[in-house]
N, C-alpha and C positions, 0 to 999 in steps of 0.2 A: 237692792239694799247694800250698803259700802258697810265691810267692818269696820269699826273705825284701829287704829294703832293702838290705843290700850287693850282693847279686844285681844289681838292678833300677839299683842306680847304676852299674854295671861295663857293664851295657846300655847305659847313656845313652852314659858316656863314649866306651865305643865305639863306639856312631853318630857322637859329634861329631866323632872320629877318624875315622871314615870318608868324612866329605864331605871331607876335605884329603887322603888319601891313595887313597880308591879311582878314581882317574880314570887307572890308567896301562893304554897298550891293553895287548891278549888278544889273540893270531892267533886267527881260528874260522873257520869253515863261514859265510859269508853265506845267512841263507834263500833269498833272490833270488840269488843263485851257487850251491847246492852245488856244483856239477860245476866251480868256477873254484876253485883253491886261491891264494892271492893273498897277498903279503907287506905288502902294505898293507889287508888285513881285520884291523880295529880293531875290539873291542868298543865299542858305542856308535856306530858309525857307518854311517848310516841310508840308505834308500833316498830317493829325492829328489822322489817321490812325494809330494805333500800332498792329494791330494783327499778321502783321510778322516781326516785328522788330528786326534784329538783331545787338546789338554792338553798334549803334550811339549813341552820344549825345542828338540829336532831336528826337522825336520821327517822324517815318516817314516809308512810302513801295515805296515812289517815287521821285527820285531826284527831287529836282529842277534845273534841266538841262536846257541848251538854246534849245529848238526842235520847229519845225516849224508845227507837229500834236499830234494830242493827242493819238496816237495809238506808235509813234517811239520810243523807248528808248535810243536808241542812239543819241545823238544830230548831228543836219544837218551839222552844222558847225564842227563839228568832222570828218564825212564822208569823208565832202568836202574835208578837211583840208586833210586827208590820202589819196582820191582820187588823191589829186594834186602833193604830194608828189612822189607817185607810178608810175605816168606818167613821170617825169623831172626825167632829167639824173641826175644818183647818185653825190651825194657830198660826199666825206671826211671828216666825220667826222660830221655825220647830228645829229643833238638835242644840237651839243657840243657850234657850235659859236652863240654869242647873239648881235644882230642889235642894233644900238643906240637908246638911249630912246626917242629921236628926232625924231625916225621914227617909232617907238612902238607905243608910246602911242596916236596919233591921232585913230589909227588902234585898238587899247585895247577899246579907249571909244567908237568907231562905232559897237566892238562886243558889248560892255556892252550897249548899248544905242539900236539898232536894233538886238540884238541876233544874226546874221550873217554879213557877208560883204563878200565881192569881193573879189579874191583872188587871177586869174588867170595872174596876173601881176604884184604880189609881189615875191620878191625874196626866195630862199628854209627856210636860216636862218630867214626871219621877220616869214613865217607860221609854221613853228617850233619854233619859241619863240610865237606864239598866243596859240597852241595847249600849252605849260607849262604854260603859263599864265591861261589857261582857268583848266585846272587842279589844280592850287596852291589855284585858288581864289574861292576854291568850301569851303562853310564855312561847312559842313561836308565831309572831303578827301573819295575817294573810298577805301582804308584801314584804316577802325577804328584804336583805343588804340586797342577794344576786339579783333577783328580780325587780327589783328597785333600779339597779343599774341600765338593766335591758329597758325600763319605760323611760328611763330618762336619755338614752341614745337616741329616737328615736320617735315620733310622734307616728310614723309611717308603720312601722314594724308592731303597733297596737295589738292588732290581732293575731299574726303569730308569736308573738311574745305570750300572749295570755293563752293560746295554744300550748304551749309546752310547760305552761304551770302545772306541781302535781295535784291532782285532784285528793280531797276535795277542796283543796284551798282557792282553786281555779273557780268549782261552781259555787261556791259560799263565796267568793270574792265578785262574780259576776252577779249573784242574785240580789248583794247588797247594791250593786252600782244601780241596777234596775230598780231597786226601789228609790232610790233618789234622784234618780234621772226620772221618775215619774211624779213625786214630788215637786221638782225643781220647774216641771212643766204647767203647776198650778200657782196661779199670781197670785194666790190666796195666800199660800205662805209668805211669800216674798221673800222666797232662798233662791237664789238660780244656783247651778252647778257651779261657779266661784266658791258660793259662801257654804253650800257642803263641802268644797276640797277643803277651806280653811276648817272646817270644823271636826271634820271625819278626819284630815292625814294623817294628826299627831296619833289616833288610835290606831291605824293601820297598817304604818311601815316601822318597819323591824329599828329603821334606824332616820327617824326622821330630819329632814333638813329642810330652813326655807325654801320653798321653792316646789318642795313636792306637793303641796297644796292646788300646785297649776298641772302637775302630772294628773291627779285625781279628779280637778274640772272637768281636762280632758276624756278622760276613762268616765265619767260619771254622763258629759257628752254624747258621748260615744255608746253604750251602752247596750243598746239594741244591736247593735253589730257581733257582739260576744253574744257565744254559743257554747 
């Protein structure tokens, strides 16, 4: 399935729209706090930790993710969100349609407000637009400027590039590519790893440009190989 070019320019615009407007905090689950519920937990703001930092803006070795313990790296509402996905018969064309903002946004403030919500009787399109929402609104993206750099050097250096990511943005970043690379494998949808790059990269890289959409076919390709 070809995007067509109004597609692809409604992508752009919309990343460019997104670095002026998605910096406003999210209450969540601190990785390094679950058991603290705190009115000053900001999406985006990071542990003060720098001994393994690579690439961010913040200094930080641990997302500020939504997670519901302090040992998961992955966030639950991610899980969930692929769990639910995985069970409901394929849709045509999944990540690509966006539900009205009438019915988003009650749904965007219950994740931002309780770090999870209900899911199992929302439609494919509304938890696939929560899943890009909860991706865009990360005030440091899971691919840096730096490491954005290093995949775009490079198609060879894939996997130790993605080795020296800091964690946990290495394994949230690898577990997403794995679920669309197993997606991308059923002609049900009719997304091949093209049409997730174009659709995932503007949510992903800290500083998106044409082009990185063909870094993340790759990586999404690729997949199985990150560890």
């Amino acid at each position: 399935m070809e995007l067509s070019p109004d597609y692809l320019m409604k992508i752009k615009m919309r990343s460019n729209a997104s670095f002026i407007h998605n910096k406003e905090p999210i209450k969540l689950f601190n990785l390094n706090q679950a058991q603290t519920i705190s009115q000053d937990l900001k999406l985006g703001k990071l542990s003060n930790n720098t001994s393994d930092c690579i690439g961010l803006k913040q200094p930080a070795t641990k997302l500020d993710l939504i997670a519901l313990t302090a040992t998961q790296e992955i966030p639950q509402f991610i899980m969930n969100a692929f769990s639910i996905l995985t069970l409901r018969t394929p849709q045509e064309g999944l990540f690509r349609m966006s539900p009205s903002d009438e019915l988003q946004k009650p749904l965007q403030k219950t994740l931002e407000t309780n770090g999870n919500l209900e899911m199992q009787n929302l439609e494919v399109d509304q938890i696939c637009s929560l899943i890009k929402y909860f991706y865009r609104k990360l005030n440091n993206p899971l691919i840096s400027e730096k490491m954005s750099i290093l995949f775009r050097k490079s198609a060879e250096e894939d996997v130790k590039t993605m080795q020296i990511m800091t964690d946990p943005y290495r394994t949230n970043l690898i577990y997403l590519l794995k679920q669309l690379n197993k997606f991308s494998q059923n002609i049900s949808y009719k997304m091949d790893a093209k049409n997730f790059g174009v659709v995932f990269a503007p949510n992903l890289f800290e500083l998106y440009n044409l082009g990185d959409e063909k870094i993340l076919k790759r990586l999404i390709e690729n997949a199985n190989s990150f560890e």
